[in-house]
C-alpha positions as CSV (number, residue, x, y, z in Angstrom):
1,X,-49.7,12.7,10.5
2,X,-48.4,10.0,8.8
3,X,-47.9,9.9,5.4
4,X,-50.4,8.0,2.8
5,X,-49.6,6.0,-0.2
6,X,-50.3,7.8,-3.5
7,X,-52.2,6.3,-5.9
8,X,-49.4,6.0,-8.7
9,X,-48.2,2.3,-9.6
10,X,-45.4,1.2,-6.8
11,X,-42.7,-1.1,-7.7
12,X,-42.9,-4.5,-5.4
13,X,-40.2,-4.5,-3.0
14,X,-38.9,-8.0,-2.8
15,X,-40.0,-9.3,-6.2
16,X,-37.9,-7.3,-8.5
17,X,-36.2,-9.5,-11.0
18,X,-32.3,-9.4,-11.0
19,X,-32.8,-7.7,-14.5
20,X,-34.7,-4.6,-12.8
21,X,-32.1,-4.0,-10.6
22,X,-30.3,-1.8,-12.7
23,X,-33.2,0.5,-13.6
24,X,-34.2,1.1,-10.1
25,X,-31.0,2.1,-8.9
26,X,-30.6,4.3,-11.9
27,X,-33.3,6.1,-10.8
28,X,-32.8,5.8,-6.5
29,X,-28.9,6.8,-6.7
30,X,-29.4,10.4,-7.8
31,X,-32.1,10.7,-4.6
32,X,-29.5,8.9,-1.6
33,X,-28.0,11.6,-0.8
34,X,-31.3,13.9,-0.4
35,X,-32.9,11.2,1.6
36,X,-29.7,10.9,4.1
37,X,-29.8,14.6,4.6
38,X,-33.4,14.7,5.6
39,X,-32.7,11.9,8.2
40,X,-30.3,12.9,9.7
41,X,-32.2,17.1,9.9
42,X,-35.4,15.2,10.4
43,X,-36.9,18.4,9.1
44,X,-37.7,19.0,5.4
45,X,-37.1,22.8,5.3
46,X,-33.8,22.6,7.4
47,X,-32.7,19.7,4.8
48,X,-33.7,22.1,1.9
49,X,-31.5,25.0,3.1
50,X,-28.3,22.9,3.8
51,X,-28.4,21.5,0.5
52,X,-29.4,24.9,-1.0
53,X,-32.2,22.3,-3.0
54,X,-35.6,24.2,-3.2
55,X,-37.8,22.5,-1.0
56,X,-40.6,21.3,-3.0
57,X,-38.0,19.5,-5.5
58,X,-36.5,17.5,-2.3
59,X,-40.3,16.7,-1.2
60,X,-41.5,15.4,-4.6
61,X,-37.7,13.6,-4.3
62,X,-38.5,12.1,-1.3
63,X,-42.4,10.9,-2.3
64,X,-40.6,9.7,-5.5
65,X,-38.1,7.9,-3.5
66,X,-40.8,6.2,-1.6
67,X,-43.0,5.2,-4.5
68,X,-39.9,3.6,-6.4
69,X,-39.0,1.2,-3.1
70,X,-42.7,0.2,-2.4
71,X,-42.3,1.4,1.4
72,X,-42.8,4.4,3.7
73,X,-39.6,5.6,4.8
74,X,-40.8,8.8,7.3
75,X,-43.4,9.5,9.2
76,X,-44.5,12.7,8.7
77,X,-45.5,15.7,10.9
78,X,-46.0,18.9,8.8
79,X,-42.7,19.5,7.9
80,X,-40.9,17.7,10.8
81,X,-40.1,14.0,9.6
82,X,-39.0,11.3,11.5
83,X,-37.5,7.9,9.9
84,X,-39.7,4.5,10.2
85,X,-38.4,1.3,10.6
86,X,-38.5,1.0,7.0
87,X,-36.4,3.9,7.0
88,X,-33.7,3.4,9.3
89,X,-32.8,0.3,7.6
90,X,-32.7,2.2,4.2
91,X,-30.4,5.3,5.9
92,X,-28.1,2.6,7.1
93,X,-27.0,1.0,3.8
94,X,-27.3,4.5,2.2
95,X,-25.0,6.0,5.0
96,X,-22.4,3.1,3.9
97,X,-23.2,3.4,0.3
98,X,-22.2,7.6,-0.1
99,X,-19.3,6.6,2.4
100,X,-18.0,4.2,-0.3
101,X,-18.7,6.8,-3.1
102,X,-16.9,9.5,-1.1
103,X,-13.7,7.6,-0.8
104,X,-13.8,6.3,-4.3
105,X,-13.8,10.2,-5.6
106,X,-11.1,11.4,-2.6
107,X,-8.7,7.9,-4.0
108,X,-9.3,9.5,-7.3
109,X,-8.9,12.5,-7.0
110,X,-5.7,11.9,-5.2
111,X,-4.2,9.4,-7.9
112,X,-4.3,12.2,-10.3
113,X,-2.9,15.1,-7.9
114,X,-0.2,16.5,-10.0
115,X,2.0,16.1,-7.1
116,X,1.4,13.0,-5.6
117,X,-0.6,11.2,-8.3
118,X,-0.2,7.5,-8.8
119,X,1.0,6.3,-12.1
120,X,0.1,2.1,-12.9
121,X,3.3,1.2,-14.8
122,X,4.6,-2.1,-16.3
123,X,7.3,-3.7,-17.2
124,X,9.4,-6.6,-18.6
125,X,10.6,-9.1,-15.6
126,X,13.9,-8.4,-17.5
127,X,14.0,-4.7,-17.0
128,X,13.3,-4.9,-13.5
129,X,16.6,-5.0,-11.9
130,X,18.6,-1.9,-13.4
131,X,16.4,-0.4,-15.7
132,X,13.1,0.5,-13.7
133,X,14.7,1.3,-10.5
134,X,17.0,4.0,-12.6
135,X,14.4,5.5,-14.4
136,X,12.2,6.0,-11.2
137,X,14.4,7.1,-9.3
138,X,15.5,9.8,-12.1
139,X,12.0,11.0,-12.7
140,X,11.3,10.9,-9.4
141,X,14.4,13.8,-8.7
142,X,11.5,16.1,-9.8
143,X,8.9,14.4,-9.4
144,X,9.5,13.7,-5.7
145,X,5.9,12.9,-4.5
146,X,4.8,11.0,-7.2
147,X,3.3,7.0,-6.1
148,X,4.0,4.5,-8.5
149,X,1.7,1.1,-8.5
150,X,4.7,-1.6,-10.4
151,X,4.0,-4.4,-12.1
152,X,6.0,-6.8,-13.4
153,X,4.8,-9.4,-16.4
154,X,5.2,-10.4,-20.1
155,X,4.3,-8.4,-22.5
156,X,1.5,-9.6,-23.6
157,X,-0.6,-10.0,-20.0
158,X,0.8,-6.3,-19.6
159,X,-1.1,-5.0,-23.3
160,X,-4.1,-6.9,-21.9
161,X,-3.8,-4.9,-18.4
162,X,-3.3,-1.9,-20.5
163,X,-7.0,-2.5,-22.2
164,X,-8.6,-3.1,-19.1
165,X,-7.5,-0.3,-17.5
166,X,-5.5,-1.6,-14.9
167,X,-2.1,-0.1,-15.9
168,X,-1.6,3.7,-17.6
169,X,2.0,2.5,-19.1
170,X,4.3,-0.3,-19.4
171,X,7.5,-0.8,-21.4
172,X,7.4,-4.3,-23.2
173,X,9.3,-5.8,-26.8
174,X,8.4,-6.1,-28.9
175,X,6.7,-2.7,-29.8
176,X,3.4,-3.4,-30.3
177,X,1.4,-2.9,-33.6
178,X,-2.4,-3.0,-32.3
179,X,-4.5,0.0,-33.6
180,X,-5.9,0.2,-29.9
181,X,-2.7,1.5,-29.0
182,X,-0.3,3.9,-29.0
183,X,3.3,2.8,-29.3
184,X,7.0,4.7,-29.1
185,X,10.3,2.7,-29.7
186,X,12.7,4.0,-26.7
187,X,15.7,2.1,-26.9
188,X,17.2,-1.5,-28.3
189,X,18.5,-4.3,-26.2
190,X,21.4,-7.2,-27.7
191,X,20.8,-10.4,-27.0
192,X,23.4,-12.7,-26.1
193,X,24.2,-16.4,-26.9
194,X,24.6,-17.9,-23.3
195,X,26.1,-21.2,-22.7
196,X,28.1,-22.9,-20.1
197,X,31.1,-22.3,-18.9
198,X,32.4,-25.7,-20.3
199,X,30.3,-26.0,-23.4
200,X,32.4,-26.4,-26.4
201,X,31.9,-22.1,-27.6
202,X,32.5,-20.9,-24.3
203,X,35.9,-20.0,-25.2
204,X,34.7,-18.1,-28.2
205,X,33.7,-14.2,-27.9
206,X,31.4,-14.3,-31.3
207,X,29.4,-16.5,-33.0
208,X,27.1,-17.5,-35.7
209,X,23.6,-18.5,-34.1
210,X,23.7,-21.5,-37.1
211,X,26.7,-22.9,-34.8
212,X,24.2,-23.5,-32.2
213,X,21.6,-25.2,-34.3
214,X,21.9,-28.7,-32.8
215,X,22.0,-27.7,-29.4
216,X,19.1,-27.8,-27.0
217,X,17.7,-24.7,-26.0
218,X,16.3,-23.3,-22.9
219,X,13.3,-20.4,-23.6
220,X,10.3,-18.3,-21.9
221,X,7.1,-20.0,-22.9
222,X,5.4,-19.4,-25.4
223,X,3.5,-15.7,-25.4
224,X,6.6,-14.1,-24.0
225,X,7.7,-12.0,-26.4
226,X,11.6,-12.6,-25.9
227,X,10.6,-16.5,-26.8
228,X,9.1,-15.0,-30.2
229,X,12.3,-13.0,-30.6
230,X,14.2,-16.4,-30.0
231,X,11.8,-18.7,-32.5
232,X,12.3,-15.9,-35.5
233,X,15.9,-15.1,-35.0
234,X,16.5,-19.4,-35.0
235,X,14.2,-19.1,-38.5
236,X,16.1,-16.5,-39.5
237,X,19.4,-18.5,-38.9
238,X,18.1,-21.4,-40.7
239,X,17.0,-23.6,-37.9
240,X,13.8,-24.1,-35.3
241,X,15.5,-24.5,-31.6
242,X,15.3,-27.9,-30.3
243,X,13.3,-26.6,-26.6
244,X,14.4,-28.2,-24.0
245,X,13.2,-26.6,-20.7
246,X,10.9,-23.4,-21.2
247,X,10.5,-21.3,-18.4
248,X,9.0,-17.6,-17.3
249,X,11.9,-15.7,-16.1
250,X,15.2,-14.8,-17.7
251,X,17.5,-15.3,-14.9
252,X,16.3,-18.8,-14.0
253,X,16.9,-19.4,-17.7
254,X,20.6,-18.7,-17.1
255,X,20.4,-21.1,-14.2
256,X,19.4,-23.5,-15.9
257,X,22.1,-23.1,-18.7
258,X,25.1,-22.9,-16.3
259,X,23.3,-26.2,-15.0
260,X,24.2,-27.6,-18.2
261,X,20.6,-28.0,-19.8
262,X,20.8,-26.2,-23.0
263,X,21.8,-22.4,-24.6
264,X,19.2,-19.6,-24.5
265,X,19.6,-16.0,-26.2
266,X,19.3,-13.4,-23.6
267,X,19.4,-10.1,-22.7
268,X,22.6,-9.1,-20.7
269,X,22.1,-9.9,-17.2
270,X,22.2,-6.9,-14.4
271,X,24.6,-9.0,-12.4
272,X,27.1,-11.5,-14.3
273,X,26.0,-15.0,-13.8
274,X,28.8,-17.7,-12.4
275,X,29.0,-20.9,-14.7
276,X,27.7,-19.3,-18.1
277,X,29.3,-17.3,-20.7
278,X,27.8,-14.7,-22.9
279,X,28.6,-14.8,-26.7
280,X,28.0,-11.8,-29.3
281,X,26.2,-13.1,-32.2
282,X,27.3,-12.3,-35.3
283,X,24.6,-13.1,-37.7
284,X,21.5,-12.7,-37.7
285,X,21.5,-9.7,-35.9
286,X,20.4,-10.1,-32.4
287,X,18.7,-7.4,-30.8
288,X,15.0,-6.7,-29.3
289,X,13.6,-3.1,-29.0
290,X,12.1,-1.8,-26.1
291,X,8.7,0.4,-26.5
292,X,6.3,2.2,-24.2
293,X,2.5,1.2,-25.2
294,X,-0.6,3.2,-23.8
295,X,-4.2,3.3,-24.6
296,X,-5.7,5.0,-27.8
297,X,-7.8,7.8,-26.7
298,X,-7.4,7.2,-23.3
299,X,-7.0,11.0,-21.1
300,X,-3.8,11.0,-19.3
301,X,-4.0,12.4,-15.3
302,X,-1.1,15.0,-14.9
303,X,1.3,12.3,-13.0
304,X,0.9,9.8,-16.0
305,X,1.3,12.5,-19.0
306,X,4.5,14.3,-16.5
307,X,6.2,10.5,-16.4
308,X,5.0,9.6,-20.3
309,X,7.3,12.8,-21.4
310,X,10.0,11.7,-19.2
311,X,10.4,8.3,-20.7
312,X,9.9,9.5,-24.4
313,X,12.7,12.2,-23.5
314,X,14.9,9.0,-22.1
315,X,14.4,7.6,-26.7
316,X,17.7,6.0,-26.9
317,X,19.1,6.3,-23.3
318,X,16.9,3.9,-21.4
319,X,18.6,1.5,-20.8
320,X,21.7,1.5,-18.4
C-alpha cells in the first residue's frame, strides 16, 4: 500500500530560499540516521529494535521526515518498506553525509587521545631551528605518541590563528597583553648588533646602539614583533633606523647584512653566519622575551594541557 500524503502544510522541495536552508536541516539532521537504518532493514519494526528506538517514535520520524522534504521516500507495505526513487537518492547523500560525521568524531576523538593526541603549536620562524626541535623532542621522551601539527609564522598571524581555532599554542615575543588570552613569560632572548665583517664596528665586541644611528638598517616588516622590538629599542637609543631592506625571515636578514646592505639587531643565530659579526649592545638593553599565549576559556584536550605544563615547567630554560 503505498503511503498517502498527510494533510499537514509540506515545505516545497526545490523552492526553498537559501535562507531556509538552515532551518530545514536543523530539523532533517537529527532524523538521517533513522531514515538510513530503515533503508537499509527495509522493515520498520526490525529498524526499531537495532536502534533500540520505540517504534512508533521512528514512524512519526519517518512521516515527519517526509512532510519536511515535500516527497515520499518509501513505499509502504504494512510494516515492510521499500525506498522510492525519491528515496534512494535521499539514502545516497545521507549514506555520504553520516560517513563524513563519522570520521569527523573518530579524527576528534583521536586528536585528543591522551596518548596519541595532536597538539596545533606555533612558533617564531626564529625559534625554529634549535629551540622547537629540543623541546619536542624532550616532551616527547614521555610523551612518545603524541602528533604535533607545526606551524611556523610571526607573532601576530600566530595570535590570529590562536582566535580562530586553528592552533592550541604558540610561543611568540613579545608576550602578548589581549584580555582574550592567556599569556606566560618562559624565557628572554639578547639581541645582537650584526654587521659585516668589514664594517667599521666589526672589530669591536660591545657597543652602544647610538653608534649605529646613521647606518642603514635591514628589518622584518612591519607586524613582526622582532621589527617592533627593533623601532623601540632605536627610540629608546635616540634615533628612528634609517630601513633599508625589510624582510620576513631572520636569517635572510643576516644575508643580507654580510652582503653589505645595512645592520639589523637579531637574535643569536643557531648556526654562526660567515661574513657578519655579532656585537653585544650595551645600552639600551637589548633583549626580547619569549611567551606562550592560548585562548581564554578555551578547554584544553589531555595532549594540549600534558605539553602546556611541560613548557611552563621549561620558565627560564627554554631556550638552548
Amino acid at each position: 500500500m503505498t503511503h498517502q500524503p498527510s494533510s499537514q502544510p509540506r515545505l516545497s522541495p526545490i523552492s526553498d530560499t537559501a535562507s531556509d536552508a538552515p532551518d530545514i536541516v536543523t530539523r532533517l539532521a537529527p532524523r538521517l540516521a533513522h531514515f538510513a537504518g530503515v533503508a537499509r532493514t527495509e522493515h520498520v519494526t526490525r529498524a526499531a529494535h537495532e536502534m533500540n528506538v520505540p517504534q512508533s517514535t521512528l514512524s512519526r520520524a519517518m512521516v515527519r521526515l517526509e512532510q519536511d522534504l515535500g516527497v515520499d521516500l518509501f513505499a509502504r507495505r504494512g510494516r515492510t518498506v521499500s525506498l522510492t526513487p525519491a528515496g534512494r537518492t535521499f539514502l545516497t547523500h545521507v549514506e555520504r553525509a553520516l560517513a563524513e560525521v563519522e570520521r569527523a568524531a573518530e579524527e576528534v576523538r583521536a586528536d585528543a587521545d591522551p596518548a596519541t593526541g595532536k597538539v596545533a603549536f606555533g612558533f617564531l620562524h626564529t625559534m625554529g631551528a634549535e629551540t622547537v626541535p629540543g623541546l619536542i623532542h624532550a616532551f616527547r621522551a614521555d610523551h612518545p605518541r603524541v602528533r604535533f601539527s607545526l606551524v611556523q609564522n610571526y607573532g601576530e598571524a600566530m595570535l590570529e590563528r590562536l582566535r580562530a581555532g586553528e592552533l592550541d599554542l604558540c610561543l611568540t615575543s613579545p608576550v602578548p597583553t589581549a584580555p582574550d588570552l592567556v599569556a606566560r613569560r618562559l624565557d628572554e632572548q639578547k639581541l645582537r648588533l650584526v654587521v659585516p665583517a668589514d664594517h667599521r664596528l666589526a672589530a669591536r665586541r660591545r657597543v652602544r646602539l647610538a653608534e649605529a644611528a646613521e647606518e642603514a638598517f635591514v628589518t622584518l616588516e612591519p607586524g613582526y614583533g622582532l621589527r617592533r622590538i627593533t623601532d623601540d629599542l632605536c627610540q629608546e637609543a635616540g634615533f628612528k633606523p634609517r630601513v633599508a631592506f625589510e624582510g620576513e625571515e631572520a636569517e635572510t636578514l643576516r644575508g643580507l647584512v654580510a652582503a653589505g646592505l645595512g645592520v639589523a639587531l637579531l637574535p643569536p643565530p643557531a648556526v654562526p653566519r660567515p661574513g657578519v659579526v655579532e656585537l653585544t649592545v650595551t645600552a639600551p638593553r637589548a633583549a626580547r622575551e619569549i611567551g606562550v599565549a592560548w585562548l581564554e576559556g578555551r578547554p584544553d584536550t589531555p595532549p594540549v594541557a600534558a605539553f602546556k605544563k611541560f613548557l611552563l615547567s621549561r620558565r627560564g630554560n627554554l631556550l638552548p
